[in-house]
C-alpha positions in Angstrom: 3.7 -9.4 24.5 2.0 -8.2 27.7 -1.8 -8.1 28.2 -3.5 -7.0 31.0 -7.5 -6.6 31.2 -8.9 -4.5 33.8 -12.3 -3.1 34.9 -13.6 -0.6 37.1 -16.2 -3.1 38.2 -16.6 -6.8 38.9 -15.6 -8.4 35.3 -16.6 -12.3 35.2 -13.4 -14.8 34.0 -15.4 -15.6 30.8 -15.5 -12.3 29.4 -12.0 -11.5 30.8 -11.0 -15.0 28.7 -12.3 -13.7 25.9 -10.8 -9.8 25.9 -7.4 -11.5 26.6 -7.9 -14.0 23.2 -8.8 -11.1 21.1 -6.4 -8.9 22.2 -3.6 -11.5 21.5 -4.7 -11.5 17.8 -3.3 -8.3 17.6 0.4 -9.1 17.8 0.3 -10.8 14.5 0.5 -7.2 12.8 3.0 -5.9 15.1 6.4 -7.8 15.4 7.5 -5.2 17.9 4.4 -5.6 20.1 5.9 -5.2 23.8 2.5 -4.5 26.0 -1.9 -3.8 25.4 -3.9 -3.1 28.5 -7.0 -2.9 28.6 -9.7 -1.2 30.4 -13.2 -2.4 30.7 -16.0 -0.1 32.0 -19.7 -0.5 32.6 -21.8 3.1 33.6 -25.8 2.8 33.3 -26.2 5.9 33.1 -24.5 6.4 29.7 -26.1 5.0 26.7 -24.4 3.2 25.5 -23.8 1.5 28.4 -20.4 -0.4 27.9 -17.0 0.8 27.0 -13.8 -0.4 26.5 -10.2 1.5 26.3 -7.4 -0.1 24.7 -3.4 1.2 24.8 -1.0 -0.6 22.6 2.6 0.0 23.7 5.4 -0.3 20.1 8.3 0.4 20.0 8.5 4.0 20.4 5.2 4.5 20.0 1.6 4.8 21.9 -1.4 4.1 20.2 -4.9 4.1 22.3 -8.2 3.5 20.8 -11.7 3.6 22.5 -15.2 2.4 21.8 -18.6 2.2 23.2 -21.1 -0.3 22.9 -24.6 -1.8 24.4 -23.1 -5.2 25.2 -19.5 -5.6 26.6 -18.5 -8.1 24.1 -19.0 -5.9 21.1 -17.3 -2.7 22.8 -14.2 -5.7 23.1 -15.1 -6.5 19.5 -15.1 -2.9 18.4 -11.9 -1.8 20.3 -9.8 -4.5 19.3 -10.5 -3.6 15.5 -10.0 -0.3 16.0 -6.5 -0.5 17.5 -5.9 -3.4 14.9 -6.5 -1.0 11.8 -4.0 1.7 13.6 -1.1 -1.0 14.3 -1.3 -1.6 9.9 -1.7 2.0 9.6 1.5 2.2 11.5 3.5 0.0 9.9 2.8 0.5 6.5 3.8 4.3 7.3 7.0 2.6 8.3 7.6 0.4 5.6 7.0 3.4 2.9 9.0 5.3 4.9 12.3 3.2 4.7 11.3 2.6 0.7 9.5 -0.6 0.5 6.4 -1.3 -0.5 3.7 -1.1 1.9 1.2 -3.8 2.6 -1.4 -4.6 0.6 -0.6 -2.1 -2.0 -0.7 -2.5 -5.7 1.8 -1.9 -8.4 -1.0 0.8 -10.4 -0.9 2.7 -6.7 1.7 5.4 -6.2 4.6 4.1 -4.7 7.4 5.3 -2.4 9.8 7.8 -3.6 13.5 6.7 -4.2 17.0 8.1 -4.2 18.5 7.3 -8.0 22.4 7.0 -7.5 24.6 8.8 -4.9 24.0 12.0 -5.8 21.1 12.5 -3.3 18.2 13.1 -5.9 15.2 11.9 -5.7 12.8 10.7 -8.4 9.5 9.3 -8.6 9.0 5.3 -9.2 7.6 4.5 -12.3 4.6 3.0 -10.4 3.8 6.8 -10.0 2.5 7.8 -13.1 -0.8 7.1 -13.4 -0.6 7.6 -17.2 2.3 5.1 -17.6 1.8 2.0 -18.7 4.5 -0.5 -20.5 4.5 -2.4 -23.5 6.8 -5.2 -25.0 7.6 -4.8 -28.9 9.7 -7.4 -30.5 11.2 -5.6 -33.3 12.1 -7.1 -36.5 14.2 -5.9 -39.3 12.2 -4.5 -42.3 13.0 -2.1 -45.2 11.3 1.3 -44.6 8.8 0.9 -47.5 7.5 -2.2 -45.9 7.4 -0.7 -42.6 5.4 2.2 -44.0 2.7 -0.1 -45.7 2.7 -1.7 -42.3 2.0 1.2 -40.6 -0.7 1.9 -42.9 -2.6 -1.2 -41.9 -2.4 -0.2 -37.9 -4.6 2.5 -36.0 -1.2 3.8 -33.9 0.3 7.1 -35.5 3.5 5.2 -34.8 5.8 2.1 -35.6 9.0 1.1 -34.3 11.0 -1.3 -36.3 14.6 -2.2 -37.2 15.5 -1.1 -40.7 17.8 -3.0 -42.9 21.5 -2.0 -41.7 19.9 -3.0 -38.1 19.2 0.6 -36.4 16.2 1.2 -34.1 13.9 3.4 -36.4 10.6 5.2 -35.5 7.8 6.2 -38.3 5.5 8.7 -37.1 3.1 10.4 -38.2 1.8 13.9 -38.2 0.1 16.5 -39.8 -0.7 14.0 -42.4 2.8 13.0 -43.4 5.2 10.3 -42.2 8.8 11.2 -40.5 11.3 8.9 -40.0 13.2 8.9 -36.9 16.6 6.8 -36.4 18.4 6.0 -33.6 21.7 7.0 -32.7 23.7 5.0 -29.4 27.0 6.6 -30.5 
């Protein structure tokens, strides 16, 4: 990665130094990093006095941030963050994008939408239901009467068990009364 600092004005190798070390923390967000320049300006008759331009130069893409400040240092400090934040930004935009996870994100957060098959259609990850949440039942196989007095003793107006001849069954309850769903993998 390139860096160049520049000034319209006399800029002292110290503070030159330091512009160049804190713009070099920047390429550890971007792989594709190729060149940031830098442009340093002081006018007193602005207030704030001090400001500082920054241009990051990706891979097929510009990004330029600007910032002003009362001491040069923090207009450095204040650029280099800002054009810091837009490089993730970026990136996790690309990431989704190609159907990955971004950075940082969580598994409750939305995720990236997926093709299902090769038919082209596209459905929503589970991670996108904010109202879906998973459960493990170990199910063990119970007559029905016992799996009714069972479901008595729980809160659920539900109970998923295995019934003697080893099908998946379902009690439910409503209105009042208890149905008894089987299931079929024929």
């Amino acid at each position: 990665m390139r860096v160049a600092v520049s000034s319209r004005g006399r800029i002292d190798q110290q503070l030159r130094s330091y512009a160049e070390t804190k713009l070099a923390r920047i390429e550890r967000h971007a792989i594709a990093l190729h060149e940031v320049r830098l442009q340093l300006e002081e006018d007193a008759g602005c207030s704030p006095p001090f400001s500082a331009e920054a241009v990051a130069h990706l891979q097929h893409t510009r990004l330029a941030a600007r910032s002003q400040a009362a001491s040069m240092r923090e207009a450095i400090d204040r650029v280099v963050d800002k054009l810091s934040r837009q490089i993730e930004r970026r990136k996790e935009r690309v990431v989704e994008h190609k159907g990955h996870a971004a950075a940082h994100s969580t598994p409750e957060e939305p995720g990236p939408r997926r093709a299902e098959g090769g038919n082209g259609a596209r459905t929503p990850s589970r991670a996108s239901h904010s109202a879906l949440s998973r459960r493990h039942l170990r199910l063990r196989p119970m007559p029905v009467e016992e799996a009714v007095a069972e479901m008595e003793t729980r809160a659920e107006p539900w109970f998923l068990f295995l019934d003697d001849e080893g099908a998946v069954s379902l009690l439910v309850r409503r209105a009042g009364e208890l149905e008894l769903v089987v299931a079929d993998f024929r």
